[in-house]
N, C-alpha and C positions, 0 to 999 in steps of 0.2 A: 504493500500500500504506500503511496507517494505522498510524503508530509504534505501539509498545505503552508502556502504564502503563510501564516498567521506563523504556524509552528517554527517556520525558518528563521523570519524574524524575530520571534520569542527565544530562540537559543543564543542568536546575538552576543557576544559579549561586550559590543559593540550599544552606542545607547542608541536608540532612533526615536525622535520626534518628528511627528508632521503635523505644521499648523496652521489656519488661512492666513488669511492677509493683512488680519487686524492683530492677531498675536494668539487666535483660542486655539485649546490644543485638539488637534481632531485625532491621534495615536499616540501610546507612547508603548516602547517595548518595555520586559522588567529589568534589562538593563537602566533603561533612561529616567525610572522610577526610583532606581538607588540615590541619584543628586536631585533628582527635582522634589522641590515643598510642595505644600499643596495647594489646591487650585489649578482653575483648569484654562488659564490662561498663563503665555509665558512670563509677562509681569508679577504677578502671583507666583509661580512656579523657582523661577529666578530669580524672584526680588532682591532676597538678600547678599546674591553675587558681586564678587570684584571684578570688577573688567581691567584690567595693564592694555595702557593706550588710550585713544578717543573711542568711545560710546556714545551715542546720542538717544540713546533708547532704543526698542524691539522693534517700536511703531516706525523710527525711522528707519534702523536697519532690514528688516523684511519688506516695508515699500521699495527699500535701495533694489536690493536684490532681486523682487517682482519685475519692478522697471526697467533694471538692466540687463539682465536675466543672467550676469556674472555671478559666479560664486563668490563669500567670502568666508573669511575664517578668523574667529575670534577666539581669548585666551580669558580667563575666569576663574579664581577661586572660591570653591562652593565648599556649604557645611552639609554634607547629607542631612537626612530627616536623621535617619536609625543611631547617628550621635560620634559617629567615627570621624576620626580625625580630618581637616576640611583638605579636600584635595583642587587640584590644577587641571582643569579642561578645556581641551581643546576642540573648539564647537565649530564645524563645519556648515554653512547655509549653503542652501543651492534652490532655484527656485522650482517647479515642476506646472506641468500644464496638468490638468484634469482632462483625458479625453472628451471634447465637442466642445471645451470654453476655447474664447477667441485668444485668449492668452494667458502667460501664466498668471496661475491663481493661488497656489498652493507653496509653502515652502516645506523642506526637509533639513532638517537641521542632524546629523552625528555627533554625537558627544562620544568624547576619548579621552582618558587621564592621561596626561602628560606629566610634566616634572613634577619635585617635589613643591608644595608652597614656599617653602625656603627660598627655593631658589624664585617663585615669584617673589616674595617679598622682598627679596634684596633688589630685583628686578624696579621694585617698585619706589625703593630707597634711591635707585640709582636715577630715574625719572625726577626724582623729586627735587636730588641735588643739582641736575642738569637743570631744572626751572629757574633754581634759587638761583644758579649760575648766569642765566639767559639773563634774568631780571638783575642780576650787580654788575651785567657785562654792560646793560640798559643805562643804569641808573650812571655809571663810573663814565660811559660813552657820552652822557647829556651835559653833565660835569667838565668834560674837557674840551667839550664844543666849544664853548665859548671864549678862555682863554686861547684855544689855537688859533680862532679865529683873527682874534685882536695880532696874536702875534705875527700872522702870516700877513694882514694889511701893513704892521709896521713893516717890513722886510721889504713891502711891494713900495711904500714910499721911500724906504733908505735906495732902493734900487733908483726909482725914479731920480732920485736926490742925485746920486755918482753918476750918473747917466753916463759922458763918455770922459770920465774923467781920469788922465794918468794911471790914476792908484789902481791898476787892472787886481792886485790883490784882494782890496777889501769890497769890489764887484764878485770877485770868483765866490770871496766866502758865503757873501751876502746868498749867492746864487745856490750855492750847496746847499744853504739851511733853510731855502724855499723847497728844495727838494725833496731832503727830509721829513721839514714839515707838511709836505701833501701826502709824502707817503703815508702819514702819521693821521692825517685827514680821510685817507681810503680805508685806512682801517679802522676808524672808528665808524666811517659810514658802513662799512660791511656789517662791524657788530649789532651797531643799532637794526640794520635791515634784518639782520639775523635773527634779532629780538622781536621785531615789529609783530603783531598782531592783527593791524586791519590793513586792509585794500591798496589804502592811500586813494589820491584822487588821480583821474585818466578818462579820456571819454571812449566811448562805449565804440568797437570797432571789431570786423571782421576777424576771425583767426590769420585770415592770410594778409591782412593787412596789418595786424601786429605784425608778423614773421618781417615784412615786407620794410618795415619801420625798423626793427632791429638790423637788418641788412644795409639798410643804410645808415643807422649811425655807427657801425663800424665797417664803413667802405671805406674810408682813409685808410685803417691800417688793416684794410685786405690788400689794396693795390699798393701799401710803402713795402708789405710781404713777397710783395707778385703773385699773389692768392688770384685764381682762377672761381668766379662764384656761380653754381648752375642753383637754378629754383625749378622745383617742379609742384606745381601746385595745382588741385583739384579742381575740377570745375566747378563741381557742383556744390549749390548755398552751403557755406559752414557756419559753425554757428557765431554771434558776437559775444561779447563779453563787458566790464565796465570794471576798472581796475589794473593796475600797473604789474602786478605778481606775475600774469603771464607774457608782460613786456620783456620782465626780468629775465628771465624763467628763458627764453628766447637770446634777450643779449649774453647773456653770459654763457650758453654754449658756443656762440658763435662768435664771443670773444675765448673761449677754451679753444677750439679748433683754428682761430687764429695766430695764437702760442704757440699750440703745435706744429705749425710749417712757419717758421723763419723763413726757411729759403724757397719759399714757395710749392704750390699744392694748388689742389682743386678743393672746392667746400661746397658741399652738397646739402641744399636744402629741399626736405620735399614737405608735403602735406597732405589730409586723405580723411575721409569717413571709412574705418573699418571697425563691422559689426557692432555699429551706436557705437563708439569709439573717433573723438578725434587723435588722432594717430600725426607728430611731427616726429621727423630727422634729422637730424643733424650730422652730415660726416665727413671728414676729413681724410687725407692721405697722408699724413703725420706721422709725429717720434708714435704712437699708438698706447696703451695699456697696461700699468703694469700689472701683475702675475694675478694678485688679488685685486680684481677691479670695483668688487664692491667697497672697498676701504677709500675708494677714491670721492666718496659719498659723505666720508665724514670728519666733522666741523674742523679743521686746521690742519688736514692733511693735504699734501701740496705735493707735485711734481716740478715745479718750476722752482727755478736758483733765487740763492738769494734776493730779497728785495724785490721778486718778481710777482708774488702771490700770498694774500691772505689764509689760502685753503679754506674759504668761506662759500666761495660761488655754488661750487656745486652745492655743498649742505644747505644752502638756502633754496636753491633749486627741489633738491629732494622735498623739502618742507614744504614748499609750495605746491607743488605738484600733488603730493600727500593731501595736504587740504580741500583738493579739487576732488580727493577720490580715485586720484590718480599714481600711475605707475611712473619713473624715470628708471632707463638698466640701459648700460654702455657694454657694448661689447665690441670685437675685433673686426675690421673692416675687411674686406672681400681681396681689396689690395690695397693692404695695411691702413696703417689708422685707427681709426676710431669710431663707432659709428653711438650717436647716444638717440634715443626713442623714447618719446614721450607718448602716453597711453592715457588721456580723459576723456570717462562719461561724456556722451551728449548731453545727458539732463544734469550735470553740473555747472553748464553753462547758462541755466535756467534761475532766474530772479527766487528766491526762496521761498515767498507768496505764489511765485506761476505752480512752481513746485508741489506745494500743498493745493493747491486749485486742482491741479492736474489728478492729483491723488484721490481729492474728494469727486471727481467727474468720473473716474474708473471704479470707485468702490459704488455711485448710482447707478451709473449703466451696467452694473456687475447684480445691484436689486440685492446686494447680500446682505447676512442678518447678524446680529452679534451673536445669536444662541450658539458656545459650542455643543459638538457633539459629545460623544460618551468616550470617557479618555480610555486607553484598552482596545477599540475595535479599530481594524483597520476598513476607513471609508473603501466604498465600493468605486468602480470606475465611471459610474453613472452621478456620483454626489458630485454637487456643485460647492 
């Protein structure tokens, strides 16, 4: 006799939840009843969970998931009910279609212990110090704005002052400690952008017309490189946006790639809708990657010489891009180089009122109801 669907998933040791769209639990196997509390919704169920990282809620996570119909995976320390020590899970979403609905409508979420909590909480310790840090990196950066400031106009009138005057010495010095002090200037704007939190202001523009805007403000030193620049960009409507982060986000790979060829190269930009995905490239025929490329992601680590780099760009990049929902990974070019690929949602480029509007017009035309069903059964392929 051939167990059934019910029995397969009940041996699981594996936890499986499946639940609509608004969070009620419509399954749970007796694996996935070991960590969940009671209640038959996931906020009830997982209330008293830790999340390591950004969480916005179930409600927004499960609409993400429905909408984009990407997977994601999230990290949580739970206390079971039966009183044993709280463990580390690693919760897998994935969204599912009910066969005859027009889209998906369902999500399935895996639960799996992962490490120990230890090791999340130190996880969480290290999070915490990195904030403390962002914010004295913040506070230390606003503090020295302002004296640099003042000092670097002095310098620019002692300049004015020698203008061309014999004493070519005290011009040269004059000219070194404007040098320094800008260097000195770059990197506290880096740390502040590194700290920044909102948008800033930018008016609202095409993806490819940001690209387009980054491309030329560093055309000067493409062509003092002899940098070669192709663009290839989609035809079809992409989406705009309002805010400077993906201006950034844009300049500064395409000031990375121009580092990389001194002595000249091609720089390859393209752009693309792939699978609700806006999809940018950036890539170069450059010095290329080194061994561990994901390290080149993070905050102060640098490939360039002396005085050449803060090792901030990228890490700000990563952060940004993060914020959208989105993916940055560099990998090795076809003929060498470098090639870096930016991966955001379409609906992140969506005002976060259209967003919720959006949300509330899918769950009417959908006619759905809050009652969950009965936790234990697995729905039929006929339930809506």
């Amino acid at each position: 006799m051939q167990p059934s669907h019910q029995d397969i998933l009940e041996s699981l040791d594996v936890g499986l939840v499946v639940v609509e769209g608004r969070g009620a639990i419509l399954y749970c196997n007796t694996a996935a009843r070991r960590w969940l509390g009671e209640g038959d919704t996931l906020d009830a169920a997982l209330g008293g969970a830790r999340f390591l990282g950004r969480f916005d809620g179930w409600a927004s996570e499960l609409a993400r998931v429905r909408e984009s119909n990407e997977p994601s995976t999230l990290h949580c320390a739970v206390t079971p009910a039966s009183g044993h020590p709280a463990v580390l899970l690693n919760v897998r979403c994935r969204g599912v279609r009910t066969p005859g609905a027009p889209r998906v409508d369902n999500v399935v979420l895996v639960l799996q212990e992962g490490p120990s909590t230890e090791v999340f909480d130190e996880r969480i310790e290290v999070s915490k110090r990195l904030a403390s840090l962002g914010k004295l990196a913040a506070q230390v950066a606003h503090e020295l704005n302002n004296p640099l400031d003042g000092i670097l106009r002095y310098i620019n009138l002692a300049l004015r002052m020698v203008g061309d005057a014999p004493e070519t010495k005290l011009k040269a010095y004059l000219s070194e400690s404007r040098v320094g002090l800008m260097r000195m200037v770059q990197i506290i704007g880096d740390l502040l952008e590194f700290s920044r939190t909102t948008e800033g202001e930018f008016d609202e523009s095409d993806i490819n017309e940001i690209l387009e805007q980054a491309i030329k403000a560093n055309a000067a030193a493409a062509d003092g490189s002899r940098i070669v620049t192709t663009v290839d960009f989609q035809r079809q409507p992409m989406p705009s946006t309002r805010g400077s982060r993906l201006y950034q986000v844009c300049c500064n790979l395409i000031r990375n790639a121009i580092d990389a060829m001194p002595d000249g190269g091609r720089l390859s930009v393209t752009s693309g809708i792939v699978d609700d995905h806006v999809v940018i490239k950036v890539a170069d025929t450059g010095v290329g990657l080194p061994e561990d490329a994901e390290k080149i992601f993070a905050p102060f680590f640098t490939t360039k010489g002396p005085g050449k780099g803060t090792g901030l760009g990228l890490a700000i990049c990563k952060d940004f891009v993060e914020d959208m929902q989105g993916t940055i990974v560099a990998a090795a070019g076809d003929e060498g180089g470098a090639v870096f690929t930016v991966r955001i949602p379409r609906s992140s480029f969506e005002p976060p009122v259209a967003r919720r509007l959006k949300a509330a017009r899918n769950l009417a035309a959908e006619g759905r109801t809050s009652v969950p069903r009965r936790i234990g059964t697995l729905p039929s392929a006929t339930e809506s």
